[in-house]
C-alpha positions in Angstrom: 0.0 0.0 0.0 1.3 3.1 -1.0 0.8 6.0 1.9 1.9 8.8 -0.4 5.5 9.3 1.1 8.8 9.3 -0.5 10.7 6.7 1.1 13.3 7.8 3.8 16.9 7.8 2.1 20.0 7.4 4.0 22.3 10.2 4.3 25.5 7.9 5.8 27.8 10.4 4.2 26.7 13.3 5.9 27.6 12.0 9.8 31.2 12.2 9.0 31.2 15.6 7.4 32.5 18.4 9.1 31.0 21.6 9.8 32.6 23.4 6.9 32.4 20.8 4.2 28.7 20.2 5.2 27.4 23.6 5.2 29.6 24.3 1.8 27.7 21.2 0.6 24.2 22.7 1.9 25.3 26.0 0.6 25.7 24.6 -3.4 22.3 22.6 -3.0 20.3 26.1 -2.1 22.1 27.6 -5.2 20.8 24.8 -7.6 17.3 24.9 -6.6 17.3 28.6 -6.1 18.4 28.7 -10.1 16.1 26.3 -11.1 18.3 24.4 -13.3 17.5 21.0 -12.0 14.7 18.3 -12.8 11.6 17.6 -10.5 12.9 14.4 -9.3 16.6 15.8 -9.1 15.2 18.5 -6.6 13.5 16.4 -4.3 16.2 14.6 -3.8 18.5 17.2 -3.3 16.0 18.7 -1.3 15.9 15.8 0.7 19.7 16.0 1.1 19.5 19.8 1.9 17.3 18.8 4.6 19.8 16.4 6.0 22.9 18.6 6.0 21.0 21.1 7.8 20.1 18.7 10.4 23.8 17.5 10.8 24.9 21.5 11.1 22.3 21.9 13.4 23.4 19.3 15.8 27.3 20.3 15.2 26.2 23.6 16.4 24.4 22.2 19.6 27.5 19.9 20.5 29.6 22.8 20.3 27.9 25.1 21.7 27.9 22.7 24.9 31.1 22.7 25.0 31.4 26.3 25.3 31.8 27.8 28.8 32.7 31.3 30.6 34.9 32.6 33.2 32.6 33.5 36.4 34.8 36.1 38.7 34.2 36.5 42.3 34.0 40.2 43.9 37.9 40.7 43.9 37.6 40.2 40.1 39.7 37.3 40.0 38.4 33.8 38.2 36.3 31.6 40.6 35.0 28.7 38.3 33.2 28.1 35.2 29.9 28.1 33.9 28.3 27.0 30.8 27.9 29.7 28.1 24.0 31.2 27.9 24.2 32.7 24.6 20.6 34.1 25.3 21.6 36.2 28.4 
């Protein structure tokens, strides 16, 4: 029975890309489909891969983000400890 979905494609590949090569990867697919010059099914699939990168940028980001911590300093100004990094503060 069909439900109407693509089927789910594996992105292996992707996992053991870096930040850079990813997002330079991610940055090429946008070009392509923002130009047009590619075939229905060639977009979807590249779409689908688009999707992908982003997601594997996105959790780069998180991981190192959480690795990412600040100097606290106590009254006297000198360094006490450390504390994560709230980029919102």
């Amino acid at each position: 029975m069909n439900t109407g979905k693509a089927p789910t494609r594996t992105h292996a590949d992707i996992k053991e890309m870096t930040f850079e090569r990813a997002l330079k990867e991610l940055e090429a697919i946008v070009g392509r489909l923002e130009r047009g010059d590619v075939e229905l099914e060639e977009s979807i699939a590249i779409y689908e891969r688009g999707e992908a990168l982003r997601d594997h940028c996105d959790q780069l980001l998180r991981q190192a983000e959480a690795k990412v911590e600040k100097l606290t300093l106590g009254p006297d100004g000198r360094p006490r400890g450390i504390e994560p990094l709230d980029p919102e503060r």
